[in-house]
N, C-alpha and C positions, 0 to 999 in steps of 0.2 A: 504494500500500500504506500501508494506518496502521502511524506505528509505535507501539508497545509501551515505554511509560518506565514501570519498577518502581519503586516509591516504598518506600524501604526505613524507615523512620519507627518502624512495628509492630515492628522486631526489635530496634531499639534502646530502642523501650519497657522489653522481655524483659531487655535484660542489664539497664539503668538498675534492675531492680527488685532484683535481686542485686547489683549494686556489681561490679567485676570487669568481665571481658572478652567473659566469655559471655552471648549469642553474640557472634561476633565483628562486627561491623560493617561493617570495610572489608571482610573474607573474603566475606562476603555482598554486598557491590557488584558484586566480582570474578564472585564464581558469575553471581549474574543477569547479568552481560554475556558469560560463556562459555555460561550454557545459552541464549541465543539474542534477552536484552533489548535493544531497541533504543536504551536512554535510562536513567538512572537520575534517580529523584527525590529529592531533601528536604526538609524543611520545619520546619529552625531556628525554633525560638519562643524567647523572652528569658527562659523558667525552665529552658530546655533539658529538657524533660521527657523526651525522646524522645532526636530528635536533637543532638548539642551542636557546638556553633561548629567545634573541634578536629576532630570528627570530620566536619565539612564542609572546611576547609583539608586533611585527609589523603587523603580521598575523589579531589578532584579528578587528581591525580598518578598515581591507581593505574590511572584507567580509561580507555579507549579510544573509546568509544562517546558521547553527550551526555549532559551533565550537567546539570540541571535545577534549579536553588532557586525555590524557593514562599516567602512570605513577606510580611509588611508590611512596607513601607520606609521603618524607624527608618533612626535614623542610625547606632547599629552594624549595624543589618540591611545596610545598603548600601557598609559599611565593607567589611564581610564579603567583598561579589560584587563590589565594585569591587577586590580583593584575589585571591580564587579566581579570578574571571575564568569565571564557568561559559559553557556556550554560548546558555543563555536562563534567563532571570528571571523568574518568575510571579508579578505583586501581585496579592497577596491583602485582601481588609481587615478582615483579624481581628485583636478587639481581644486583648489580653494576656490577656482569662481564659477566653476558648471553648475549647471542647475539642476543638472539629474545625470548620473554613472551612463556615459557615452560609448565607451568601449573597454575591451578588456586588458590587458596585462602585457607585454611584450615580453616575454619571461625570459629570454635570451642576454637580451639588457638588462634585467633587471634582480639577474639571478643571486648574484651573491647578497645583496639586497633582501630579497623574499627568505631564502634562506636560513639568516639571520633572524627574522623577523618570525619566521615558522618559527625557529629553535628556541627563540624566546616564551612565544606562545605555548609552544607544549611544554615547556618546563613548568608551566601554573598548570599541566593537566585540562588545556583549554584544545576541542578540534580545530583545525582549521579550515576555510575554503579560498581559493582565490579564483577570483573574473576573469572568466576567458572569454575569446571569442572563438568562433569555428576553425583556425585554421588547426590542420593536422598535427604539422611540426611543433606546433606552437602548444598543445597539448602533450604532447607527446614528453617534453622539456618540463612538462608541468609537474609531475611525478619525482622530478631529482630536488627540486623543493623541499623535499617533507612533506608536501602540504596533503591532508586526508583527503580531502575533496576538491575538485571544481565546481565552479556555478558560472554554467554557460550563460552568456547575454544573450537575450533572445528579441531584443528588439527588432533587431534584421526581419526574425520569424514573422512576427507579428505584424511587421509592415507590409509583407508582401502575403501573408495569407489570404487576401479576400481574393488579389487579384490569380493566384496559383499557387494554391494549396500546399501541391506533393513538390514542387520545386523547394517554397517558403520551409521547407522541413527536412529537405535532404541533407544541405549540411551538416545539420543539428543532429542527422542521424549516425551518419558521419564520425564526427564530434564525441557522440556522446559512445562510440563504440572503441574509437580509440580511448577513450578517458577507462574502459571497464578493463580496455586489454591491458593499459600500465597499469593498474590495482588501482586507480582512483574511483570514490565513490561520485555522485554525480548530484549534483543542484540544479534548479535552473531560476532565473527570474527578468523580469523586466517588459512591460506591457501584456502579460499574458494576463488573457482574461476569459469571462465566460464563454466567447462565442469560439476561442480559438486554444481553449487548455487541453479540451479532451482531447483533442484531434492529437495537441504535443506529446501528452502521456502517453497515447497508448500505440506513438511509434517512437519514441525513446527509450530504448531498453535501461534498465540498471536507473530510473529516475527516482530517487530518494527523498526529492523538497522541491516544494518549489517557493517561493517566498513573493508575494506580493501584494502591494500595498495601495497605487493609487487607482486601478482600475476597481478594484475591491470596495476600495471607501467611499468612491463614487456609487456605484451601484447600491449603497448602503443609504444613500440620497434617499433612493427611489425605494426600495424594499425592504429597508430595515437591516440595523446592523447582524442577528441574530437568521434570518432568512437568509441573508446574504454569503453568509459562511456556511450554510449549510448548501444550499446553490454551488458553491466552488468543492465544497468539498465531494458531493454527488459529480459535479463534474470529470474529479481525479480517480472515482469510482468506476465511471460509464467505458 
Protein backbone atom coordinates (compact mmCIF):
# COMPACT_ATOMS: atom_id res chain seq x y z
CA UNK A 1 0.00 0.00 0.00
CA UNK A 2 1.21 3.65 -0.74
CA UNK A 3 1.03 5.66 1.91
CA UNK A 4 -0.54 9.16 1.83
CA UNK A 5 1.90 12.03 3.63
CA UNK A 6 -0.29 15.42 3.76
CA UNK A 7 1.95 18.22 3.25
CA UNK A 8 0.21 20.91 5.21
CA UNK A 9 2.49 24.04 3.99
CA UNK A 10 -0.86 25.75 1.91
CA UNK A 11 -2.67 26.33 5.31
CA UNK A 12 -0.05 27.87 6.84
CA UNK A 13 0.34 30.13 3.96
CA UNK A 14 -3.72 31.17 4.94
CA UNK A 15 -3.05 32.00 8.43
CA UNK A 16 0.70 33.77 7.63
CA UNK A 17 -1.44 36.06 5.43
CA UNK A 18 -3.64 37.39 8.46
CA UNK A 19 -1.17 37.28 11.38
CA UNK A 20 -2.91 35.34 14.20
CA UNK A 21 -3.69 31.80 14.58
CA UNK A 22 -6.19 31.13 11.86
CA UNK A 23 -6.19 28.43 10.66
CA UNK A 24 -4.77 26.75 13.12
CA UNK A 25 -1.79 24.79 12.02
CA UNK A 26 -0.98 22.13 14.42
CA UNK A 27 -5.06 21.43 14.73
CA UNK A 28 -4.72 20.61 11.04
CA UNK A 29 -1.77 18.08 11.42
CA UNK A 30 -3.89 16.41 14.15
CA UNK A 31 -7.05 16.33 11.76
CA UNK A 32 -5.19 14.83 8.71
CA UNK A 33 -3.79 12.20 10.94
CA UNK A 34 -7.32 11.31 12.56
CA UNK A 35 -9.06 11.55 9.07
CA UNK A 36 -6.93 8.79 7.84
CA UNK A 37 -3.16 10.54 6.67
CA UNK A 38 -0.41 8.20 6.78
CA UNK A 39 2.44 10.95 7.19
CA UNK A 40 2.41 14.46 7.54
CA UNK A 41 4.65 16.85 5.56
CA UNK A 42 6.70 20.36 5.76
CA UNK A 43 8.80 22.26 4.11
CA UNK A 44 10.56 25.07 6.23
CA UNK A 45 12.19 27.77 3.93
CA UNK A 46 14.60 30.51 5.67
CA UNK A 47 11.76 33.42 5.03
CA UNK A 48 9.22 31.04 6.74
CA UNK A 49 6.71 32.09 4.28
CA UNK A 50 4.52 29.37 4.81
CA UNK A 51 5.65 27.02 7.36
CA UNK A 52 7.85 28.54 10.26
CA UNK A 53 10.63 26.79 12.23
CA UNK A 54 8.27 26.99 15.75
CA UNK A 55 5.70 25.47 14.00
CA UNK A 56 7.89 22.42 12.86
CA UNK A 57 9.40 21.87 16.67
CA UNK A 58 5.56 21.96 17.92
CA UNK A 59 4.28 19.63 15.06
CA UNK A 60 6.41 16.81 15.85
CA UNK A 61 5.18 16.08 19.68
CA UNK A 62 1.43 16.34 18.76
CA UNK A 63 1.58 13.59 16.13
CA UNK A 64 1.52 9.99 15.92
CA UNK A 65 2.00 8.99 12.42
CA UNK A 66 5.42 10.03 10.27
CA UNK A 67 6.65 13.00 10.05
CA UNK A 68 8.37 14.27 7.19
CA UNK A 69 10.66 17.60 6.58
CA UNK A 70 11.55 18.69 2.96
CA UNK A 71 14.11 21.18 2.63
CA UNK A 72 17.67 22.21 1.72
CA UNK A 73 20.26 21.49 4.18
CA UNK A 74 21.49 24.86 5.45
CA UNK A 75 22.99 24.63 8.48
CA UNK A 76 19.82 25.92 10.50
CA UNK A 77 17.90 23.75 8.01
CA UNK A 78 19.78 20.77 9.71
CA UNK A 79 19.96 22.20 13.20
CA UNK A 80 16.31 22.14 12.89
CA UNK A 81 15.95 17.98 12.01
CA UNK A 82 18.81 17.16 13.94
CA UNK A 83 16.65 18.68 16.92
CA UNK A 84 12.86 17.49 15.85
CA UNK A 85 14.24 14.34 15.12
CA UNK A 86 11.43 13.64 12.27
CA UNK A 87 11.22 10.19 10.90
CA UNK A 88 12.70 11.05 7.34
CA UNK A 89 14.31 14.01 5.67
CA UNK A 90 13.70 15.04 2.19
CA UNK A 91 16.64 17.23 0.37
CA UNK A 92 15.45 19.29 -1.67
CA UNK A 93 17.77 21.84 -3.79
CA UNK A 94 15.87 24.96 -3.65
CA UNK A 95 17.44 28.00 -3.73
CA UNK A 96 16.09 30.63 -1.20
CA UNK A 97 13.82 32.59 -3.63
CA UNK A 98 11.80 29.69 -5.73
CA UNK A 99 8.55 29.52 -4.83
CA UNK A 100 7.96 25.90 -5.13
CA UNK A 101 10.89 22.77 -5.54
CA UNK A 102 11.46 23.01 -9.50
CA UNK A 103 13.74 20.36 -10.20
CA UNK A 104 15.65 17.76 -8.64
CA UNK A 105 19.40 17.05 -7.50
CA UNK A 106 22.34 16.94 -9.97
CA UNK A 107 23.84 14.26 -7.62
CA UNK A 108 27.11 14.11 -9.62
CA UNK A 109 27.86 17.77 -8.57
CA UNK A 110 26.72 17.45 -5.65
CA UNK A 111 27.95 14.23 -4.37
CA UNK A 112 30.35 14.74 -1.71
CA UNK A 113 27.80 17.29 -0.60
CA UNK A 114 24.77 14.81 -0.13
CA UNK A 115 26.97 12.47 1.25
CA UNK A 116 27.81 14.37 4.15
CA UNK A 117 24.73 15.47 4.78
CA UNK A 118 23.05 11.68 4.48
CA UNK A 119 25.84 10.76 7.12
CA UNK A 120 24.99 13.28 9.31
CA UNK A 121 21.21 12.53 9.16
CA UNK A 122 21.54 9.00 9.83
CA UNK A 123 23.73 9.31 12.75
CA UNK A 124 20.30 10.87 14.74
CA UNK A 125 18.68 7.41 13.30
CA UNK A 126 16.65 9.84 10.95
CA UNK A 127 15.74 8.05 6.99
CA UNK A 128 16.45 9.98 4.30
CA UNK A 129 15.17 10.86 0.78
CA UNK A 130 16.42 13.06 -1.99
CA UNK A 131 14.79 14.85 -5.29
CA UNK A 132 15.22 13.57 -8.29
CA UNK A 133 14.21 13.97 -11.52
CA UNK A 134 13.94 11.19 -14.39
CA UNK A 135 17.15 10.89 -15.67
CA UNK A 136 18.71 7.39 -15.59
CA UNK A 137 22.30 8.05 -14.79
CA UNK A 138 21.38 10.43 -12.45
CA UNK A 139 19.42 7.92 -10.27
CA UNK A 140 21.50 5.50 -10.61
CA UNK A 141 24.44 7.97 -8.61
CA UNK A 142 21.74 8.36 -6.34
CA UNK A 143 22.25 5.18 -4.30
CA UNK A 144 26.31 5.97 -3.49
CA UNK A 145 24.67 8.79 -1.32
CA UNK A 146 23.56 6.76 1.49
CA UNK A 147 20.58 8.06 0.90
CA UNK A 148 17.36 5.36 1.69
CA UNK A 149 15.19 6.70 -0.77
CA UNK A 150 14.36 8.96 -3.62
CA UNK A 151 11.30 11.09 -4.37
CA UNK A 152 10.87 11.50 -7.99
CA UNK A 153 9.59 15.14 -9.18
CA UNK A 154 6.73 14.46 -10.92
CA UNK A 155 5.66 17.74 -12.04
CA UNK A 156 6.83 16.89 -15.77
CA UNK A 157 4.06 13.91 -15.18
CA UNK A 158 1.54 15.99 -14.32
CA UNK A 159 1.89 18.59 -16.90
CA UNK A 160 1.66 16.42 -19.75
CA UNK A 161 -0.80 13.99 -18.51
CA UNK A 162 -4.18 15.36 -19.84
CA UNK A 163 -2.48 15.81 -23.12
CA UNK A 164 -0.66 11.81 -23.39
CA UNK A 165 -1.11 10.00 -20.65
CA UNK A 166 1.32 6.64 -21.34
CA UNK A 167 4.17 9.13 -22.75
CA UNK A 168 3.53 11.62 -19.27
CA UNK A 169 4.41 8.22 -17.26
CA UNK A 170 7.11 6.50 -19.16
CA UNK A 171 9.81 8.02 -17.68
CA UNK A 172 8.61 7.83 -14.38
CA UNK A 173 8.58 4.24 -15.14
CA UNK A 174 11.74 4.23 -16.13
CA UNK A 175 12.84 6.16 -13.14
CA UNK A 176 11.26 4.42 -10.62
CA UNK A 177 12.69 0.89 -11.88
CA UNK A 178 16.04 1.83 -11.95
CA UNK A 179 15.61 3.40 -8.32
CA UNK A 180 14.37 -0.49 -7.01
CA UNK A 181 17.34 -2.12 -9.11
CA UNK A 182 20.01 0.18 -6.98
CA UNK A 183 18.04 -0.88 -3.53
CA UNK A 184 16.48 2.41 -3.34
CA UNK A 185 13.02 2.78 -1.83
CA UNK A 186 10.89 5.07 -3.99
CA UNK A 187 8.61 8.57 -3.15
CA UNK A 188 7.12 10.57 -5.24
CA UNK A 189 5.54 14.12 -5.19
CA UNK A 190 4.67 17.32 -6.74
CA UNK A 191 1.28 18.39 -8.59
CA UNK A 192 -0.11 14.89 -8.20
CA UNK A 193 -3.59 14.98 -7.75
CA UNK A 194 -6.92 13.23 -7.81
CA UNK A 195 -7.53 13.01 -11.57
CA UNK A 196 -3.83 11.85 -12.26
CA UNK A 197 -2.42 9.72 -8.95
CA UNK A 198 -4.20 6.58 -9.69
CA UNK A 199 -3.03 6.23 -13.06
CA UNK A 200 0.91 7.11 -11.25
CA UNK A 201 0.55 4.39 -8.68
CA UNK A 202 -0.42 1.78 -10.23
CA UNK A 203 2.22 1.92 -13.09
CA UNK A 204 5.09 2.77 -10.69
CA UNK A 205 6.23 -0.26 -9.30
CA UNK A 206 8.02 -0.26 -5.66
CA UNK A 207 5.93 3.25 -4.85
CA UNK A 208 6.03 3.68 -1.09
CA UNK A 209 4.70 7.68 -0.52
CA UNK A 210 3.65 9.92 -2.17
CA UNK A 211 3.59 13.29 -0.40
CA UNK A 212 1.28 16.14 -1.39
CA UNK A 213 0.06 19.09 -0.34
CA UNK A 214 -1.36 21.97 -2.52
CA UNK A 215 -3.59 20.19 -4.97
CA UNK A 216 -4.98 18.32 -1.62
CA UNK A 217 -5.62 21.52 0.34
CA UNK A 218 -7.36 22.87 -2.57
CA UNK A 219 -9.75 20.26 -3.01
CA UNK A 220 -10.33 20.47 0.64
CA UNK A 221 -11.89 24.13 -0.41
CA UNK A 222 -14.57 22.27 -2.02
CA UNK A 223 -15.14 18.82 -0.07
CA UNK A 224 -13.81 19.15 3.07
CA UNK A 225 -10.61 18.40 4.75
CA UNK A 226 -11.74 14.80 6.05
CA UNK A 227 -13.52 13.67 2.49
CA UNK A 228 -10.68 14.82 0.91
CA UNK A 229 -8.08 12.57 2.27
CA UNK A 230 -10.16 9.89 2.07
CA UNK A 231 -10.61 10.70 -1.81
CA UNK A 232 -6.79 10.56 -2.24
CA UNK A 233 -6.37 7.89 -0.29
CA UNK A 234 -9.15 5.58 -2.33
CA UNK A 235 -7.29 6.91 -5.11
CA UNK A 236 -3.64 5.12 -4.12
CA UNK A 237 -6.04 2.03 -3.50
CA UNK A 238 -7.95 1.85 -7.20
Amino acid sequence: MTRLSVNINKIATIRNARGGNIPDVLQAAINCEAFGADGITVHPRPDERHIRYADVIAIKPIIKTEFNIEGYPTGTFLDLVTKVLPHQVTLVPDPPDVLTSNSGWQITKNMKFLKETIRLLKSYGIRTSIFVDTDLENIKYAAETGTDRVELYTEPYAANFITNKLAAIEPFIKAAEQAVKTGLELNAGHDLNLDNLSFFKNNIPGLAEVSIGHALISDALYLGLENTINLYKRALRI
